[in-house]
C-alpha positions as YAML, in Angstrom:
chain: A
units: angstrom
residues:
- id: 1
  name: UNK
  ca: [18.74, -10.58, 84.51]
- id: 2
  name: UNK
  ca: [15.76, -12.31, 82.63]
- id: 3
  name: UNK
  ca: [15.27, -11.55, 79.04]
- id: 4
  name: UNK
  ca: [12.97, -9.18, 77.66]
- id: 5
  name: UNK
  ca: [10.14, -10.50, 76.08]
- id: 6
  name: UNK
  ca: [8.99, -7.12, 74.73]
- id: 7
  name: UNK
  ca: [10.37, -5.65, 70.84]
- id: 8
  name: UNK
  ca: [10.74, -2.72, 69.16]
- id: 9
  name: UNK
  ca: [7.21, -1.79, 67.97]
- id: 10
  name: UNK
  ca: [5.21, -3.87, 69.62]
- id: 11
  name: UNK
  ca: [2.17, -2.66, 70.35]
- id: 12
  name: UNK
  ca: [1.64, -2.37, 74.46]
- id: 13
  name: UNK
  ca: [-0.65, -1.59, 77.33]
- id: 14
  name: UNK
  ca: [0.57, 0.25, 80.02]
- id: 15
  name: UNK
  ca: [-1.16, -1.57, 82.95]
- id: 16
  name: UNK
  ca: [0.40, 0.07, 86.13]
- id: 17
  name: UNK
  ca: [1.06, 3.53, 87.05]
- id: 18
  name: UNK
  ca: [-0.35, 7.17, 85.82]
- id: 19
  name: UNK
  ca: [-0.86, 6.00, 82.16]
- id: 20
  name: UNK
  ca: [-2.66, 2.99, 83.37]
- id: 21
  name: UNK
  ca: [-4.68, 1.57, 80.44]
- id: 22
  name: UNK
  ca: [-3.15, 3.52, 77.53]
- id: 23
  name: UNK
  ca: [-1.86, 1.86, 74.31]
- id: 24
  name: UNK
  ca: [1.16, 2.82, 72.08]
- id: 25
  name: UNK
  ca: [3.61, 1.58, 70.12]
- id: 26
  name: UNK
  ca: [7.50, 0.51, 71.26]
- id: 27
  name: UNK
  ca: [9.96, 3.51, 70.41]
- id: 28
  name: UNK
  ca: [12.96, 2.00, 71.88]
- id: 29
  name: UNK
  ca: [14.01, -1.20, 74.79]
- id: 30
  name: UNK
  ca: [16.81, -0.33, 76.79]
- id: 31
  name: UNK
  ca: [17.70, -3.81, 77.99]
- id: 32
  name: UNK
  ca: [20.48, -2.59, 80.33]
- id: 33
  name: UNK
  ca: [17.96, -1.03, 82.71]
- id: 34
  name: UNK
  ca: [14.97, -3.05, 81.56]
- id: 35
  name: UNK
  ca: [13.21, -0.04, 80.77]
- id: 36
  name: UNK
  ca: [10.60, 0.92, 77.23]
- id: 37
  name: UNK
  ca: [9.73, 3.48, 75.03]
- id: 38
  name: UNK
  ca: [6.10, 4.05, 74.48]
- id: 39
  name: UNK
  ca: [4.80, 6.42, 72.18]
- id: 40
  name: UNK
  ca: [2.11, 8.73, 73.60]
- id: 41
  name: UNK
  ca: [2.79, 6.90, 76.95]
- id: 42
  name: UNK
  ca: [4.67, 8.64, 80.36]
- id: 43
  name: UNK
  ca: [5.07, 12.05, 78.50]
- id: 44
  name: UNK
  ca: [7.08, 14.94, 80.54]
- id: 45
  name: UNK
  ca: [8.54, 18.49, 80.01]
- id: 46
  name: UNK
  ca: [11.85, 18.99, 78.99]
- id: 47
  name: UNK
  ca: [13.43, 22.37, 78.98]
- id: 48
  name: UNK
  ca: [15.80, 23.24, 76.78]
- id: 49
  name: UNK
  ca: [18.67, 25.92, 76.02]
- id: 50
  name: UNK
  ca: [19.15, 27.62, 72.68]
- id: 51
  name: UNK
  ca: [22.27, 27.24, 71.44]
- id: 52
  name: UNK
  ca: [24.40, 24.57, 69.71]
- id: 53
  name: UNK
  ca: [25.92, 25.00, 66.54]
- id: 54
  name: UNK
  ca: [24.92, 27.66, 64.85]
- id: 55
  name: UNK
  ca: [21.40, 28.12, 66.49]
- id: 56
  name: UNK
  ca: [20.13, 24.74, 65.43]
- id: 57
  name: UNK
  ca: [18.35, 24.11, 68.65]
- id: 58
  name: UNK
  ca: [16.06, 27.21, 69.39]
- id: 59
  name: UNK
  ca: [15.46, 25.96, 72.93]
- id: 60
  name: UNK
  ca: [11.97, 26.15, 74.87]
- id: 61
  name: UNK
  ca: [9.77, 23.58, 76.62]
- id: 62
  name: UNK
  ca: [10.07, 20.41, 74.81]
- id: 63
  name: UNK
  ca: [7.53, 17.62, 75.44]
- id: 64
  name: UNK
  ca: [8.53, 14.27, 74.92]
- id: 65
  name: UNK
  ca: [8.35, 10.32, 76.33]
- id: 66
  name: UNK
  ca: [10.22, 9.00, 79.45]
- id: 67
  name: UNK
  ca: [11.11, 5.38, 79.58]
- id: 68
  name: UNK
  ca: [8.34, 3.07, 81.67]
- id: 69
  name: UNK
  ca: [9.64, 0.09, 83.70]
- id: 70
  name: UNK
  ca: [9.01, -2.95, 81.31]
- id: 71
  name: UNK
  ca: [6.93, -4.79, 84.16]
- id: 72
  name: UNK
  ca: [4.17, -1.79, 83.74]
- id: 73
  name: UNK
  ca: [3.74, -2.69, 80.13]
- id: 74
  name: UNK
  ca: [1.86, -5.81, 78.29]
- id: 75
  name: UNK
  ca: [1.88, -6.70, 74.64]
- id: 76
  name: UNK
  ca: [-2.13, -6.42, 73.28]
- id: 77
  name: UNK
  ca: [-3.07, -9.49, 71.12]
- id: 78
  name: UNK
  ca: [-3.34, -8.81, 67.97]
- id: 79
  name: UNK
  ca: [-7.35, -10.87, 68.22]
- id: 80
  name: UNK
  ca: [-8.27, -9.40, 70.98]
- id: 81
  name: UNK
  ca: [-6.98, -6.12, 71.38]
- id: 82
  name: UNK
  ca: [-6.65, -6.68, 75.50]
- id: 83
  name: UNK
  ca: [-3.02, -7.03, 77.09]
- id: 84
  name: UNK
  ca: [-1.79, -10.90, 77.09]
- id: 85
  name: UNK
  ca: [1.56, -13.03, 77.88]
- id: 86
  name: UNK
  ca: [3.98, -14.07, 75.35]
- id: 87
  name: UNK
  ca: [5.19, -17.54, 75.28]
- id: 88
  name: UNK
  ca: [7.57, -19.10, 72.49]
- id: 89
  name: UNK
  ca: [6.76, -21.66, 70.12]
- id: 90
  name: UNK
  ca: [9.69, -24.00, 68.97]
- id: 91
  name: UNK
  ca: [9.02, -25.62, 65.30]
- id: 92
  name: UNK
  ca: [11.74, -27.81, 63.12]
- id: 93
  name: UNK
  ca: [11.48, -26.34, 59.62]
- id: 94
  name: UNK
  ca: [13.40, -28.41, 56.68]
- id: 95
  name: UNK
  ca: [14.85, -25.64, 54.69]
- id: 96
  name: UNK
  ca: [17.44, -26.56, 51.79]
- id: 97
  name: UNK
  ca: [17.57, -29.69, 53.12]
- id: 98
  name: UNK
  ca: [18.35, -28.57, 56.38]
- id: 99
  name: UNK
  ca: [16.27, -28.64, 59.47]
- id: 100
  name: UNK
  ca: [16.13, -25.85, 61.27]
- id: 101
  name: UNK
  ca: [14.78, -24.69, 64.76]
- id: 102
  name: UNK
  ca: [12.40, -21.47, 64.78]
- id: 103
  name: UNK
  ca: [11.45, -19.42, 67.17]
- id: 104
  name: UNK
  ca: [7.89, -17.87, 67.13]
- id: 105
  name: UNK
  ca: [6.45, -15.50, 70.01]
- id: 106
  name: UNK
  ca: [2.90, -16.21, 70.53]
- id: 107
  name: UNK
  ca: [-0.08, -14.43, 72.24]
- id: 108
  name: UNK
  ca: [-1.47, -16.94, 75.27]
- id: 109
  name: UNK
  ca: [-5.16, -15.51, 75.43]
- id: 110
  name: UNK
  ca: [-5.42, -16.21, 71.82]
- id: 111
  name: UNK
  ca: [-2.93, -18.39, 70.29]
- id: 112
  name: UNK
  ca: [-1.73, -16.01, 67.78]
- id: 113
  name: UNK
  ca: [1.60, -15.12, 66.23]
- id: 114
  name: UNK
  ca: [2.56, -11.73, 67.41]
...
């Protein structure tokens, strides 16, 4: 299982499938089934029963996001505003007289910190 290169609000592109070319923030990564979260992004109709405890859910035709396969999604550089890679940068910082490896994700088209 690779790692997912995508975060918690990040801002994406979807840039396969129905929502093809929409933006949106990250909600939510569920690594376990390498799966996202986009806000405004792969939006369906849920329908719901009243009931609960004490009528706190009134029940009706909820819409809300699905999760979207993370392979459909891109981060947007932050310069550009079109979808790009991420790659990591590795830097030695000397902190307290320490050094100290840090990890920083970077957009390829640009060259900017994300």
């Amino acid at each position: 299982m690779a790692k997912m290169k995508i975060k918690k609000n990040d801002l994406v592109q979807v840039i396969a499938g129905k929502d093809k070319g929409l933006q949106g923030r990250v909600i939510a990564v569920h690594t376990e089934t390498d799966r996202v979260l986009v806000e405004g992004v792969n939006r369906i109709t849920k329908h719901t029963r009243a009931g609960g405890q004490r009528g706190v859910n009134t029940g009706g035709i909820q819409v809300q996001e699905a999760p979207i396969h993370v392979s459909n999604v891109m981060v947007v550089d932050p310069e550009t505003k079109k979808p790009t890679r991420i790659k990591t940068r590795v830097e030695t910082v000397d902190r307290d007289g320490r050094e100290k490896t840090v990890r920083t994700r970077v957009a390829v088209r640009s060259g900017k910190d994300l």
